[in-house]
C-alpha positions as CSV (number, residue, x, y, z in Angstrom):
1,X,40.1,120.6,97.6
2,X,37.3,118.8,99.6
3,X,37.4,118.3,103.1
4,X,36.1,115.2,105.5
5,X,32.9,115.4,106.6
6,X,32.1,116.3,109.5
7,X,32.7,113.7,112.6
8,X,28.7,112.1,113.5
9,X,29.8,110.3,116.5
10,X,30.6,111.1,119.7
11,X,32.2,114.6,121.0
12,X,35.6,112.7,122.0
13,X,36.3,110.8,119.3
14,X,37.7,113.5,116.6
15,X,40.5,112.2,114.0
16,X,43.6,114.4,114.1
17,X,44.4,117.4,111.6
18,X,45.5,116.7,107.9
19,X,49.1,118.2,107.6
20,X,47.9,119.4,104.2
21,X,44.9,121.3,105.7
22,X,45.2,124.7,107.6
23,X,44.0,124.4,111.1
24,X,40.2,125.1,111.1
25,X,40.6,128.2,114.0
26,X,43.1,130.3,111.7
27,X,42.5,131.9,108.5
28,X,45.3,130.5,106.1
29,X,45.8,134.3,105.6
30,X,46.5,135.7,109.1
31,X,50.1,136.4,109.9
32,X,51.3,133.8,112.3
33,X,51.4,134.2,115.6
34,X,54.3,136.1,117.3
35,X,53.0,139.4,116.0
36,X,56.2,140.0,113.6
37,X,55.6,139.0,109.5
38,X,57.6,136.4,107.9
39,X,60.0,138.1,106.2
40,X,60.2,141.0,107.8
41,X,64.8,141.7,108.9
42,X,65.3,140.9,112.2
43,X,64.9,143.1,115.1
44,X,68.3,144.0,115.2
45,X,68.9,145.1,111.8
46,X,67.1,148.1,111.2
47,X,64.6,148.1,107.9
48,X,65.5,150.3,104.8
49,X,63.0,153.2,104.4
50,X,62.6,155.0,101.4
51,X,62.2,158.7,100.9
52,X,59.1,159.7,101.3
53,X,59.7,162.7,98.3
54,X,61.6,160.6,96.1
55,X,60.1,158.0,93.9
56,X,61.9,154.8,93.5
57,X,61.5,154.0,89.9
58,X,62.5,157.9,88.8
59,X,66.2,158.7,87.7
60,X,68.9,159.5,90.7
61,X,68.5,162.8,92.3
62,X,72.2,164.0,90.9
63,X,71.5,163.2,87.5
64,X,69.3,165.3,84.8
65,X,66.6,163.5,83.5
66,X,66.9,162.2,79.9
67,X,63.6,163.0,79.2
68,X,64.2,167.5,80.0
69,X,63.6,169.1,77.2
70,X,67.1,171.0,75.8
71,X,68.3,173.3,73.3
72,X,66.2,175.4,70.8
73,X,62.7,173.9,71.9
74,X,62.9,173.6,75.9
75,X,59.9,175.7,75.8
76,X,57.9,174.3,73.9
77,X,55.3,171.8,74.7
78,X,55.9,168.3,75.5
79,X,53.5,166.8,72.4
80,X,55.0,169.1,69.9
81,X,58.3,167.8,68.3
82,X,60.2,170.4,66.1
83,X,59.3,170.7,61.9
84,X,61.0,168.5,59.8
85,X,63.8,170.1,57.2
86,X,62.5,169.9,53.7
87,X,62.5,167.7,51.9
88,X,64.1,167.4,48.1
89,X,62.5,166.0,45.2
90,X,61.9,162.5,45.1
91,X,63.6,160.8,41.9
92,X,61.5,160.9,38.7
93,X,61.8,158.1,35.8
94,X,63.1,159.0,32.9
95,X,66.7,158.6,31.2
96,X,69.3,159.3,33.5
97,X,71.3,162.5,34.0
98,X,73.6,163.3,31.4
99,X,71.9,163.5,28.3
100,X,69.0,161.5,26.3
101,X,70.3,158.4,24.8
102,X,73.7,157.4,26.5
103,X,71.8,153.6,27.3
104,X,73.2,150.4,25.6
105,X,72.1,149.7,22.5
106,X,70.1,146.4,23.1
107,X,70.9,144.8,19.9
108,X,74.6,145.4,20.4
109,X,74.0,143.3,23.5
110,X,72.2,140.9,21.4
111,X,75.0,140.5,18.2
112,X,77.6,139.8,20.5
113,X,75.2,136.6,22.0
114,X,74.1,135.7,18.9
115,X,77.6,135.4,17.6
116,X,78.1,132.4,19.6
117,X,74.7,130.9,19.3
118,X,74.0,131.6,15.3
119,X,76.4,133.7,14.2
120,X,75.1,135.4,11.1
121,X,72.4,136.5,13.1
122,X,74.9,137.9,15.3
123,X,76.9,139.6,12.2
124,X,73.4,141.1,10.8
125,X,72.7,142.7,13.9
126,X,76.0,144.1,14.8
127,X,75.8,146.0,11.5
128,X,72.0,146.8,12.4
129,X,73.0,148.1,15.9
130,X,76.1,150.2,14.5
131,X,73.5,152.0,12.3
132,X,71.4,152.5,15.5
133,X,74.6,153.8,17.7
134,X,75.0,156.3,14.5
135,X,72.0,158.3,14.6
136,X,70.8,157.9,18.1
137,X,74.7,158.5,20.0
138,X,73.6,155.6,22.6
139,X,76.7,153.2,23.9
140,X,77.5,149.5,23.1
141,X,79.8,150.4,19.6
142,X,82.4,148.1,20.9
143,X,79.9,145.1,21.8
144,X,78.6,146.1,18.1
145,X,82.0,145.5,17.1
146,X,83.1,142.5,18.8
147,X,79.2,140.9,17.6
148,X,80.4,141.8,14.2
149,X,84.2,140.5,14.6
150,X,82.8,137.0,16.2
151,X,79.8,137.1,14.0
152,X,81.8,136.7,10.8
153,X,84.4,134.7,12.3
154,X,82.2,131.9,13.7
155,X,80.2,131.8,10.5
156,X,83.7,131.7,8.4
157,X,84.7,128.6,10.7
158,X,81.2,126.7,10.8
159,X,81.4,126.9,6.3
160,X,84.7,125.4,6.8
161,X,83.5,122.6,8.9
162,X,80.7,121.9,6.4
163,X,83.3,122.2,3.3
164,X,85.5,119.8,5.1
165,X,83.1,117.3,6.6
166,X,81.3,117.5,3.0
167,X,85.0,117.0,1.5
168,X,85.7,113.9,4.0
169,X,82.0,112.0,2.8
170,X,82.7,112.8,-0.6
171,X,86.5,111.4,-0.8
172,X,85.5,108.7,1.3
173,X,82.5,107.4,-1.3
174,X,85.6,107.2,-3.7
175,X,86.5,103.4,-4.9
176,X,86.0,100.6,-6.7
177,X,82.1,100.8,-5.2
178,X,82.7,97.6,-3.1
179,X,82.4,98.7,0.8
180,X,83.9,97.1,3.6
């Protein structure tokens, strides 16, 4: 904020105050006049007072504070906190509990997909994983099964197909030799 210079002519000819400007006698700081502050209550009202041995931002005088120290440790000091309870073991890789070997076979899992995609691949390893489930007493016999069951039974239907599409081309070709 700048202010006007200051007037060079003569003593009585000053401009009038800026309304924008504090008066040049009073520090924009100073309580106004009158003696009283702003916002202080009015003289018949009289002002809330605090007590002196009370701070304001504590808890309320009736109520324990939720910060006492209780129980077991009320004695101790306030940086300490009590020990932890031990703690167990912390889990360990391996095979789970109940015995080595009770997993899935994996190529159980893999003759019962197989006997949809190519299914004597999944018939050979249905027998394959039975063998495994034998000597090694892991799970998946059923899905062993069922790869076997679906294995054979796909492959049975897609030799069928090729007999009978074979069968179809080959009566088909049959004539006189003329086509159309």
């Amino acid at each position: 904020m700048s202010y006007p210079p200051p007037p060079s002519g003569p003593p009585g000819d000053e401009q009038p105050p800026s309304p924008y400007e504090p008066p040049r006698d009073q520090s924009p700081y100073a309580p106004p006049p009158g003696g009283q502050p702003p916002y202080a209550p009015p003289p018949d009202q009289p002002a809330f007072e605090l007590p002196a041995e009370r701070s304001p931002y504590g808890p309320p005088a009736d109520e324990p504070s939720p910060y006492a120290q209780q129980g077991q440790y009320q004695s101790a000091h306030w940086s300490q906190q009590p020990p932890y309870p031990p703690q167990g073991p912390y889990g360990q890789y391996g095979p789970p509990p109940g015995g080595p070997g009770r997993g899935t076979n994996v190529l159980a899992i893999l003759s019962l997909v197989f006997a949809f995609v190519f299914p004597p691949a999944g018939a050979v390893l249905g027998h394959v994983a039975k063998r495994q489930i034998r000597t090694s007493g892991e799970d998946g016999d059923q899905l062993a099964t069922w790869g076997l069951i679906l294995g054979y039974a796909f492959t049975g239907l897609t030799v069928l197909a090729c007999c009978g599409w074979l069968a179809l081309v080959a009566l088909g070709n049959t004539g006189d030799g003329s086509s159309y």
